[in-house]
C-alpha positions in Angstrom: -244.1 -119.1 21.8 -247.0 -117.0 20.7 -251.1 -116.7 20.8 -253.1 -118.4 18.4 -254.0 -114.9 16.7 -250.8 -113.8 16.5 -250.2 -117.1 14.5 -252.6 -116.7 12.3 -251.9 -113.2 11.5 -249.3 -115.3 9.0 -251.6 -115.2 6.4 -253.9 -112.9 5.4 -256.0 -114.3 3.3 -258.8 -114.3 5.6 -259.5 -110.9 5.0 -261.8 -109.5 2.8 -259.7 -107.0 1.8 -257.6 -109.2 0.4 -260.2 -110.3 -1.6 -261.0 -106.9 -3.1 -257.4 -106.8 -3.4 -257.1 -109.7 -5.7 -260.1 -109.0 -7.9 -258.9 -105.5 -8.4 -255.3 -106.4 -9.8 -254.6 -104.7 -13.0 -251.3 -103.4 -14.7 -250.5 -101.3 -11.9 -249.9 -103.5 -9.7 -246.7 -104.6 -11.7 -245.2 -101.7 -10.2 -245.5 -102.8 -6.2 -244.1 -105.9 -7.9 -241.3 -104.1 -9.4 -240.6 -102.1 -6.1 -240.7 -105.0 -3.8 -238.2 -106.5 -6.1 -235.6 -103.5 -5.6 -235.7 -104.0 -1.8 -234.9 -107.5 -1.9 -231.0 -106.5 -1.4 -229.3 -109.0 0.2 -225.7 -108.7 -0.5 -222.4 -110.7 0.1 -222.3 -109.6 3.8 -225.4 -110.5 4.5 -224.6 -113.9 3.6 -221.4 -113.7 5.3 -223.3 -112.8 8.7 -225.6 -115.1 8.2 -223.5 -118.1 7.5 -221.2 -117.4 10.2 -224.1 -117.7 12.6 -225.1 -121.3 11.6 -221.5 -121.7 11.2 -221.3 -121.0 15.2 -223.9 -123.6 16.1 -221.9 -126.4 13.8 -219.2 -125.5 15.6 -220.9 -125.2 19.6 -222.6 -128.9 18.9 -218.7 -130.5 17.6 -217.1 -128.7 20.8 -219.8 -130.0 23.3 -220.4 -133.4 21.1 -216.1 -134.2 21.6 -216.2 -133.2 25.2 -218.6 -135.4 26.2 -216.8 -138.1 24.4 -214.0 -137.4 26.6 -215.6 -137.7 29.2 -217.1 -141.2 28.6 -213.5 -142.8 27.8 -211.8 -141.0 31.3 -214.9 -142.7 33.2 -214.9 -146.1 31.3 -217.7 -148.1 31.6 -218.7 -147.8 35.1 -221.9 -149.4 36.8 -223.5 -146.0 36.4 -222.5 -145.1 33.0 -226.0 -145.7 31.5 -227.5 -143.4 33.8 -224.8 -140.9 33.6 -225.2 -140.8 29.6 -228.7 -140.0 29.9 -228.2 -137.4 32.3 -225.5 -135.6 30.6 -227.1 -135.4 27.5 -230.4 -134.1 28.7 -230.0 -131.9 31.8 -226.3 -131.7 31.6 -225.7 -133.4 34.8 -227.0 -131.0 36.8 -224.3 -128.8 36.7 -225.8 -126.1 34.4 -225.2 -122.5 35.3 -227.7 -119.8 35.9 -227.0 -117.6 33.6 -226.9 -119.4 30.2 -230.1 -121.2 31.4 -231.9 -118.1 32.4 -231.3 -116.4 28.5 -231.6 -119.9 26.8 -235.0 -120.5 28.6 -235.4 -117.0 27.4 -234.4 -118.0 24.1 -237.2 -120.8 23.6 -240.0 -118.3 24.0 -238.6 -115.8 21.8 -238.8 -117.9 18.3 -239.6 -115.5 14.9 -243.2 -116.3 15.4 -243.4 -114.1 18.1 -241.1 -111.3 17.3 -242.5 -110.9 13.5 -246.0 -111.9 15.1 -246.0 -109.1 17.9 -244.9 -106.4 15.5 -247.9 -107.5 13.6 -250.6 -107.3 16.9 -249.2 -103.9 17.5 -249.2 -102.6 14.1 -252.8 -104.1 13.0 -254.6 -104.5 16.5 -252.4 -101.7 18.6 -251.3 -101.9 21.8 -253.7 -103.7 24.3 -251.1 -106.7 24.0 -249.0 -105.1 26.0 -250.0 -105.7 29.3 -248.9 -108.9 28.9 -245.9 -108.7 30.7 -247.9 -108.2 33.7 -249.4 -111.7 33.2 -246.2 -113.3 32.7 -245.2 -111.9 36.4 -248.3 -113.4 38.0 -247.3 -116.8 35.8 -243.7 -116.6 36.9 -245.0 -116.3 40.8 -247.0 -119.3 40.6 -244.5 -121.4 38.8 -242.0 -119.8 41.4 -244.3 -120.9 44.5 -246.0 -124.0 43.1 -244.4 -126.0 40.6 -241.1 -125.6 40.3 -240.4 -126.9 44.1 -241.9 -130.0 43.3 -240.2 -130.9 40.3 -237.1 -129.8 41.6 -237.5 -131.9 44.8 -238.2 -134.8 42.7 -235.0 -134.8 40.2 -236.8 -136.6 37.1 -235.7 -135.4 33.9 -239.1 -136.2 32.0 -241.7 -133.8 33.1 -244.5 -136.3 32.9 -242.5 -139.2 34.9 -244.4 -137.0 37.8 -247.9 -137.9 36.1 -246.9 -141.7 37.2 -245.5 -140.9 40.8 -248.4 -138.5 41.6 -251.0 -141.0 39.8 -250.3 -144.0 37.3 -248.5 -145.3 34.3 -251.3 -144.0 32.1 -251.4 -140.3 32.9 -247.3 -140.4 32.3 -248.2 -141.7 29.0 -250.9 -139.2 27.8 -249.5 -136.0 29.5 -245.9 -137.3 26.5 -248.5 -137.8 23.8 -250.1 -134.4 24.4 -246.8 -132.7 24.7 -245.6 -134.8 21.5 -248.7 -134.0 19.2 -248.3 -130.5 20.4 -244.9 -130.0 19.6 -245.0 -131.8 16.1 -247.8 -129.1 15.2 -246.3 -126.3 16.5 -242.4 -127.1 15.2 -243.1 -126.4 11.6 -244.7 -123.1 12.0 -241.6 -122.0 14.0 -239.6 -123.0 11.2 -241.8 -121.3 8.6 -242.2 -118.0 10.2 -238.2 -117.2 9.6 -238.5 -118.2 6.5 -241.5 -116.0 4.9 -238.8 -113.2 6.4 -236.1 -114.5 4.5 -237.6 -114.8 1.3 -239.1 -111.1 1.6 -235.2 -110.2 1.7 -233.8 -112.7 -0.6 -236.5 -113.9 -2.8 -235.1 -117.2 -2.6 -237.9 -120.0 -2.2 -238.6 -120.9 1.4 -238.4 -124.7 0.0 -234.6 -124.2 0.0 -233.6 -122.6 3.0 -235.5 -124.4 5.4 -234.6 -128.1 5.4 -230.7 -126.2 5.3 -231.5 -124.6 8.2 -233.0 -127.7 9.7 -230.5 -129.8 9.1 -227.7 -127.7 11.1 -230.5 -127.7 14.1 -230.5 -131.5 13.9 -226.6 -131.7 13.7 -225.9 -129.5 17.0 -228.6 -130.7 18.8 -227.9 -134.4 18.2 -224.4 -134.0 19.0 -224.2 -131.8 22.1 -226.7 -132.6 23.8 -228.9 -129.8 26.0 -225.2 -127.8 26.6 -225.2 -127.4 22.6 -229.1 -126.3 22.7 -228.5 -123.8 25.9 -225.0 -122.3 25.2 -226.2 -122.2 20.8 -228.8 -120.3 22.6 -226.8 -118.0 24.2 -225.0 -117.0 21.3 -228.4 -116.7 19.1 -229.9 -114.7 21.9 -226.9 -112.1 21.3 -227.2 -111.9 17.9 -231.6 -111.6 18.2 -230.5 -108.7 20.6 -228.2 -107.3 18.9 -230.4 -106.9 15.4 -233.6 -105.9 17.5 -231.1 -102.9 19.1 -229.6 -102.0 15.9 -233.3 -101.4 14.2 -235.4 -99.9 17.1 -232.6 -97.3 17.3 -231.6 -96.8 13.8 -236.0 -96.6 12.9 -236.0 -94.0 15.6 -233.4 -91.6 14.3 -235.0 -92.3 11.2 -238.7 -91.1 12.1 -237.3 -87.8 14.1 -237.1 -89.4 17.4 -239.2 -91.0 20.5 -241.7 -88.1 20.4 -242.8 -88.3 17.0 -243.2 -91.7 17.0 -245.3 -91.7 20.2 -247.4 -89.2 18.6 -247.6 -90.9 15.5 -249.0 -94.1 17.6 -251.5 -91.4 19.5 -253.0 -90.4 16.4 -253.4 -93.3 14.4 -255.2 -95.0 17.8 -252.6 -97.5 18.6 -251.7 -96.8 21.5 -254.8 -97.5 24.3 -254.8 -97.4 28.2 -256.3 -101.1 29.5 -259.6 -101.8 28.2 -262.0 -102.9 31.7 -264.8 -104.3 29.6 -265.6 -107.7 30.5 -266.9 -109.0 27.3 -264.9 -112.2 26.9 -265.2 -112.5 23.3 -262.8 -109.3 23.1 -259.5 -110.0 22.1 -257.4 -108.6 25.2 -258.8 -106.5 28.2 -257.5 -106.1 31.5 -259.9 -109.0 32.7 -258.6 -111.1 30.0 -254.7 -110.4 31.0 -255.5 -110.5 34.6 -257.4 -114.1 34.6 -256.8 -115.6 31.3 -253.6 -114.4 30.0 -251.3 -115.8 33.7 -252.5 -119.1 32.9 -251.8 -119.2 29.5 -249.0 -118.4 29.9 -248.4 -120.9 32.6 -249.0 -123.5 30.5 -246.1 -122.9 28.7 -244.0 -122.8 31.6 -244.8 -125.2 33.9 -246.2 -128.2 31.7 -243.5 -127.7 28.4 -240.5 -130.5 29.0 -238.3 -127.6 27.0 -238.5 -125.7 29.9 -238.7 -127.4 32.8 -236.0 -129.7 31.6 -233.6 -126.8 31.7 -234.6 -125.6 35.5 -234.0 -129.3 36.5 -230.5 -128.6 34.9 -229.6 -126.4 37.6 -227.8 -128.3 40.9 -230.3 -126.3 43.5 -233.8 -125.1 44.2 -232.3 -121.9 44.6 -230.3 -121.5 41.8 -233.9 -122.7 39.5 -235.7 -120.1 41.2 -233.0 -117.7 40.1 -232.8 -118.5 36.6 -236.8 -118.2 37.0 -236.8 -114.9 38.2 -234.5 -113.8 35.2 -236.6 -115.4 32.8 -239.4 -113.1 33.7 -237.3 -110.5 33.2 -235.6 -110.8 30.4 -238.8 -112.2 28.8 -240.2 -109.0 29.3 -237.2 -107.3 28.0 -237.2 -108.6 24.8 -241.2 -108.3 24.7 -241.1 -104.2 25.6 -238.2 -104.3 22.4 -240.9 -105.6 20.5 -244.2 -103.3 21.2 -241.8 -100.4 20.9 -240.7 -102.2 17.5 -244.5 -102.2 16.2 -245.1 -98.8 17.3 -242.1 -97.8 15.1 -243.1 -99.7 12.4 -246.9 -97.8 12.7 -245.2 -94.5 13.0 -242.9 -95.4 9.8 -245.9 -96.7 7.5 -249.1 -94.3 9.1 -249.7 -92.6 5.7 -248.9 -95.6 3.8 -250.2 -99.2 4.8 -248.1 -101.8 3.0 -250.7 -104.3 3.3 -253.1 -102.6 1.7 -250.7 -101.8 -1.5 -249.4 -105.2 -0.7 -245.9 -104.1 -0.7 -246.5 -106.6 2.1 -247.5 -109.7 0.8 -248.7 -110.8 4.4 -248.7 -109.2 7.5 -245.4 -110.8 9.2 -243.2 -109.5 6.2 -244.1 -105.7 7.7 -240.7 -106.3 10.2 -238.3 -107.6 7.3 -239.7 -104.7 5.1 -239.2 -102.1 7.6 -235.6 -103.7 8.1 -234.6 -103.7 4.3 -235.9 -99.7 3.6 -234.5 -99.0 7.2 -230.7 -100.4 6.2 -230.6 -100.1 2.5 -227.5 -98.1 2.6 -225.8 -100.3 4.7 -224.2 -104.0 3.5 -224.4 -106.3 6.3 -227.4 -105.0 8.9 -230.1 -106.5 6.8 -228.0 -110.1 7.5 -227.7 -109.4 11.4 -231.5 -109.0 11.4 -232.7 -112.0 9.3 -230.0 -114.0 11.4 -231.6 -112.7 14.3 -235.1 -114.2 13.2 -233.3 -117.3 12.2 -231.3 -117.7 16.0 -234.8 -117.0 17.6 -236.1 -119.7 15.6 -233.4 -122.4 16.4 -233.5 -121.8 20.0 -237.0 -122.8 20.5 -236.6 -125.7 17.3 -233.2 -127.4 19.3 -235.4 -126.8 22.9 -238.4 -128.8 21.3 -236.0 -131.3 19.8 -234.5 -132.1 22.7 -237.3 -132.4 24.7 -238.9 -134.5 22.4 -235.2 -137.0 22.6 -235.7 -136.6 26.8 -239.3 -137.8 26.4 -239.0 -140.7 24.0 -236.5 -141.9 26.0 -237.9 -141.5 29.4 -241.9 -142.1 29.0 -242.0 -144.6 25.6 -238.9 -146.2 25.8 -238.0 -146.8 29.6 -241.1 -148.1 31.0 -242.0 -151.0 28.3 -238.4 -151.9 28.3 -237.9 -155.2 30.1 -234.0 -155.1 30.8 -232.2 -152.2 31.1 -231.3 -149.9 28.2 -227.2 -150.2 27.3 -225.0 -147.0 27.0 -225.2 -147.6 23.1 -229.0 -148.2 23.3 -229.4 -144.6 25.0 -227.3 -142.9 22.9 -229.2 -144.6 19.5 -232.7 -143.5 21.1 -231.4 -140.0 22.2 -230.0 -139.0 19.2 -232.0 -141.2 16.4 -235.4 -139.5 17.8 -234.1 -136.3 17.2 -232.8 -136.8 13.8 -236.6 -138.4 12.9 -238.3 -135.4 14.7 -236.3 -133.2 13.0 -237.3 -134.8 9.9 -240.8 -134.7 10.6 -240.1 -130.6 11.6 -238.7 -130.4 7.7 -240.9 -132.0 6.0 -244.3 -130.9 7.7 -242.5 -127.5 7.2 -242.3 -128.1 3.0 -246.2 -128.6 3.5 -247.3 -125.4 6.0 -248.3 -123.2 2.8 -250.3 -125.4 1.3 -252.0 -127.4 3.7 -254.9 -124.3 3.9 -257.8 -125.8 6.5 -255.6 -128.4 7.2 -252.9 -126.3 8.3 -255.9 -124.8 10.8 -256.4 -128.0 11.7 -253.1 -129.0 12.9 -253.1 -125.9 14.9 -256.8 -126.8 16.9 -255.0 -129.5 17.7 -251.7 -128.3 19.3 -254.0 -125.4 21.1 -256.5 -128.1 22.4 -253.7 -130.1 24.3 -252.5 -127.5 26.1 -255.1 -127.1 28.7 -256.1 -130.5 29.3 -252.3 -131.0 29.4 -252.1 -128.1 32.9 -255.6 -129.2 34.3 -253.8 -132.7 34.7 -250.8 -131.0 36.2 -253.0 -128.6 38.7 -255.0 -131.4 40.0 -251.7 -133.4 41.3 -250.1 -130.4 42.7 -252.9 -128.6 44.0 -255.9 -131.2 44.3 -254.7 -133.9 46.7 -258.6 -135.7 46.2 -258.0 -136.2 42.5 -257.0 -139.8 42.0 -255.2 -141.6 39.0 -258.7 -142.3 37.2 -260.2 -139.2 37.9 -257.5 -137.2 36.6 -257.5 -139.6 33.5 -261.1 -139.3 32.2 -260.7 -135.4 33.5 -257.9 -135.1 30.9 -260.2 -136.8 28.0 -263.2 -134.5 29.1 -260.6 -131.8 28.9 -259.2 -132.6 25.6 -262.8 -133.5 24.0 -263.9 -130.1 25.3 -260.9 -128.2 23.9 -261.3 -129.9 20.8 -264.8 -128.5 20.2 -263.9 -125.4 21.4 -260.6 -124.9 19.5 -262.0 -126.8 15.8 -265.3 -124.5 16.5 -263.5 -120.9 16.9 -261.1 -121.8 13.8 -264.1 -122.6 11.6 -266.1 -120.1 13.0 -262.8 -117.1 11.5 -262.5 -119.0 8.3 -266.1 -118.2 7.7 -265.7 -115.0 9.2 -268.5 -115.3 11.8 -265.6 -114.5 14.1 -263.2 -111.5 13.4 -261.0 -109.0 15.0 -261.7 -104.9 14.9 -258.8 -103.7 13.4 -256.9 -100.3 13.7 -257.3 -97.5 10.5 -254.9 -97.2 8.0 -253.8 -94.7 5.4 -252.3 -94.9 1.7 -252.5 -91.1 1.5 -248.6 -90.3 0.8 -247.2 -93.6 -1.5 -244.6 -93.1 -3.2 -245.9 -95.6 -5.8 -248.5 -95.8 -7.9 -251.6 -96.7 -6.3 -254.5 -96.3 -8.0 -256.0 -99.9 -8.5 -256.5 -100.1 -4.5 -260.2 -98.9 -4.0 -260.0 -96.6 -1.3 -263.1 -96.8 0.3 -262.8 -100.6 1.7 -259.8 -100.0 3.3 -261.3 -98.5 6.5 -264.5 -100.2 6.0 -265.9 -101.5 9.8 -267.6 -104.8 10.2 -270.0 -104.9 12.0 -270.7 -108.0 14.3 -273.6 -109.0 16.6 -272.4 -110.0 20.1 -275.6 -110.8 21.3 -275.8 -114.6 21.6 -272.2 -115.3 20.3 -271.0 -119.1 21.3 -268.5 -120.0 24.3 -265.9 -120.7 21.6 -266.1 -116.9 21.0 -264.3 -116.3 23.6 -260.7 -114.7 24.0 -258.1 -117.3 22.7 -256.6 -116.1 25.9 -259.4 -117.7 27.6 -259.6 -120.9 26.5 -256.7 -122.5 28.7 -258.2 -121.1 31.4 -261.8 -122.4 30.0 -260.0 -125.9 29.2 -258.2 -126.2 32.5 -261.3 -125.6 34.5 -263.7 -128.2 33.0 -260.2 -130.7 33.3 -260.2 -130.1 37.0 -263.9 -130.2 37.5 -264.4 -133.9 35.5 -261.5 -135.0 37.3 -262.8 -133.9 40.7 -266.2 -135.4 40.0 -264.9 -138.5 38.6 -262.5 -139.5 41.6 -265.2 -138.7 44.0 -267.8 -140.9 42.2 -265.2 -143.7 42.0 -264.3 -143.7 45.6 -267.8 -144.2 46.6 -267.9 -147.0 44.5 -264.9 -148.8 45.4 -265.1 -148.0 49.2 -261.5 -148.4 49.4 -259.3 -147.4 52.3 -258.7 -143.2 51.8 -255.2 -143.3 49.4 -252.3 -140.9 51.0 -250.6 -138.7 49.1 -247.1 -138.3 49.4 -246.4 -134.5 49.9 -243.3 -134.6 48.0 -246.0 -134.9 45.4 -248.1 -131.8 46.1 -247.2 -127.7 46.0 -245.5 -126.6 49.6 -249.0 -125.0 50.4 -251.0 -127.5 49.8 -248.9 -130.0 51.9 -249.3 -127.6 55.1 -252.8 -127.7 54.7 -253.2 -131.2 54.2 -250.7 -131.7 57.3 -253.6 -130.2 59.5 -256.3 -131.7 58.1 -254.7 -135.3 59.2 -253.2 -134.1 62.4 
């Protein structure tokens, strides 16, 4: 997963530069063609690397797929079967292991969005993004303290099946569609991402590798079930690792070592101590990473059915707070890889910007270019790397895909149904929704290019849902007054909110009343010819007046935060105005329901 700026760093169209760009254009820029063209290099054993990857996946989803069908035919068709399908299939019976939980759930948040995306924050922005990983412990402690107990205690295997114990039917239905319109949105840039990376390398058209792609993701994940998706993911995570080692190290040597690099960085201004200005409509600050950033990135922990789906995998409390705790970790990991990644890339291109020569044709190909100039000499390195992106990107495409089968099944199907599902009814639902959502993934994908302010659109959308999505979640765990109407007309005040908010803020960067102050760059050693860029716009500063600027200014950072506030507060104001009305006996809570803390302090209240 990654912030709404980093996704739209994708394109860079936006920017007026680009504009100049594009109205300058003469002959010359037939060269940059020309040398972009000799670094597309992707020879036989790049192929072979990367085939053998999705090769591996095909073959994890037959081996998981054949055992399971063992399994059915030793235990017949027992009384429980039905309920045994389902639960092997989505949380693997409970019987998951830490380990290949902890780097699949690690898996899921590393797609190619975030790794081209981060390099692209760090290169463009510099560092302030860093100090992320102090937000993702603060997220990780409350998760630790105050939602994962709960689910855990309850053993449901759809996230939102706790919407309907803690309130009704009807919050259990909107927290699925949230998650569902969410996920839809957010699929096809995951897929698209990869792909802009393999076409830099390839040139071949990002029409023809994706549905391929998609199609093995489909197979595996329809087959095996969530031990396909979590031990595909252990494999892909090895190979992410491995490519991410193999070009921070190899870029290194190549730039003269970790000093010059560092120094590079110093220079050129990317690299910044924690900014304590509490202007809100900043990008990142420590304010913003201290408040806004934990529950961002909370959200995507404790409300995503990917990821708690794989925590309620694992037999124990214990054993979920474990796989937790190395989540953070290697989360982090992989994220440190990364910023030291864009600082490499900085300290490679200082004296000669790629964007602005558009060597680059938008700012997530800097990473694959680096990669191809980094191992042009050597047959094979340029595959591990794109098959990295690509394993990133399946991870977190199989995760959302089977999430997506465990909530069709659980929320829309289960409820409405008025006799009991069969074995084969399960198995048809399971594995026909994700063959139709990974259709939907493909096809949306074919469009992501083209679809311009529609394309914008579609992302408002999946960023609105998220905070209405946590408010609804924080006022069952931690608000033990919020009842099942409150918390339903809070989410809709949430949602309508966000929606403003979110619609607002995009519209407000495609006119560029909102933009980004971005770090100098320098064409001043090319070893092309140059001369159509026009010098003097490249370090041009726009200047903005902050004085006055609308709430959906704010850091994107902000806006979960922002959303899950006004969520809470409608819902709060909502069940108290409805219990004066109905003058009902007071409604107990069960505390099986509500965060450990919460339940001591409601135990004292009532005793």
């Amino acid at each position: 997963m990654a912030s709404d700026r980093l996704i739209k760093s994708s394109s860079g169209k936006d920017d007026p530069l680009y504009e100049t760009l594009d109205n300058a254009k003469n002959d010359s820029g037939k060269i940059i063609d020309t040398f972009g063209r000799s670094l597309q290099h992707f020879h036989w054993p790049d192929y072979v690397v990367f085939v053998l990857m999705l090769a591996s996946c095909i073959m994890i989803g037959i081996f998981f797929g054949y055992r399971h069908h063992l399994k059915r035919i030793r235990q017949g068709q027992s009384s429980s079967g039905n309920e045994t399908e389902a639960q092997d299939y989505l949380v693997g019976g409970r019987k998951m292991q830490i380990f290949p939980v902890a780097v699949s759930l690690v898996a899921s948040w590393v797609s190619g969005v975030p790794m081209l995306g981060t390099v692209t924050e760090i290169y463009v922005y510099g560092t302030q993004f860093c100090y992320i990983v102090f937000s993702m412990m603060l997220a990780g402690v409350l998760m630790y303290y105050l939602f994962l107990p709960v689910f855990h205690e309850l053993q449901i295997t759809s996230t939102y099946e706790y919407l309907q114990h803690r309130f009704d039917s009807r919050m259990r239905l909107f927290g699925a569609i949230l998650f569902t319109l969410g996920c839809l949105l957010w699929m096809p840039i995951v897929i698209y991402v990869p792909a802009l990376a393999f076409n830099q390398v390839t040139g071949l058209s990002v029409h023809v590798i994706t549905p391929i792609v998609c199609i093995i993701c489909i197979f595996y994940t329809s087959i095996g079930g969530l031990k396909a998706v979590v031990w595909t993911d252990v494999i892909q995570s090895g190979v992410t690792l491995l490519a991410l080692l193999a070009v921070l190290i190899k870029g290194i040597l190549d730039i003269g070592g970790p000093a010059e690099v560092l120094e590079r960085n110093v220079v050129g201004e990317r690299l910044e101590a924690p900014i304590f200005d509490p202007n809100p409509t900043l990008g990142h600050s420590f304010w913003i990473m201290l408040f806004g950033a934990p529950v961002w990135v909370c959200e995507g922990i404790a409300c995503s059915q990917d990821m708690v789906q794989r925590f309620l995998s694992l037999p124990t409390l214990k054993d979920a707070r474990k796989a937790l705790s190395w989540f953070v970790i290697g989360w982090i990991s992989i994220n440190v890889i990364f910023f030291l990644i864009g600082m490499l890339v900085y300290a490679t291109y200082y004296r000669c910007d790629p964007l602005t020569t558009e060597l680059a044709k938008a700012k997530d190909q800097l990473l694959p270019l680096f990669v191809m100039e980094t191992f042009a000499a050597y047959p094979g390195m340029t595959g591990v790397f794109v098959a990295g992106i690509f394993s990133a990107a399946l991870s977190s495409l199989s995760s959302a895909l089977n999430a997506l089968s465990a909530v069709t099944l659980e929320d829309f199907c289960k409820p409405y149904c008025k006799k009991p599902l069969t074995e084969k009814q399960i198995g048809y639902i399971m594995r026909g929704s994700v063959l139709v959502y990974g259709v939907l993934s493909v096809l949306l994908s074919l469009l992501v290019e083209h679809l311009g302010t529609v394309m914008q659109l579609a992302m408002t959308l999946s960023s609105a849902s998220a905070a209405p999505l946590l408010g609804m979640f924080v006022m069952g765990i931690l608000m033990p007054w919020v009842n099942g109407t409150g918390a339903l007309y809070g989410g809709i005040t949430g949602l309508a909110t966000m929606f403003y908010m979110c619609y607002n803020a995009e519209y407000s960067i495609a006119l560029g009343n909102k933009t980004f102050d971005t770090k100098p760059v320098s064409v001043e050693e090319c070893p092309y010819d140059i001369s159509y860029i026009n010098v003097s716009t490249i370090n041009g500063e726009k200047e903005l007046d902050d004085i006055g600027s609308p709430i959906y200014h704010i850091s994107y950072m902000y806006f979960t935060l922002f959303g899950m506030s006004v969520t809470c507060l409608a819902g709060t104001v909502i069940s108290l105005l409805s219990k004066r009305l109905c003058k009902g006996r007071r409604q107990t809570v069960n505390p099986k329901l509500l965060a450990p803390c919460i339940r001591k302090i409601q135990f004292n209240e009532t005793s």
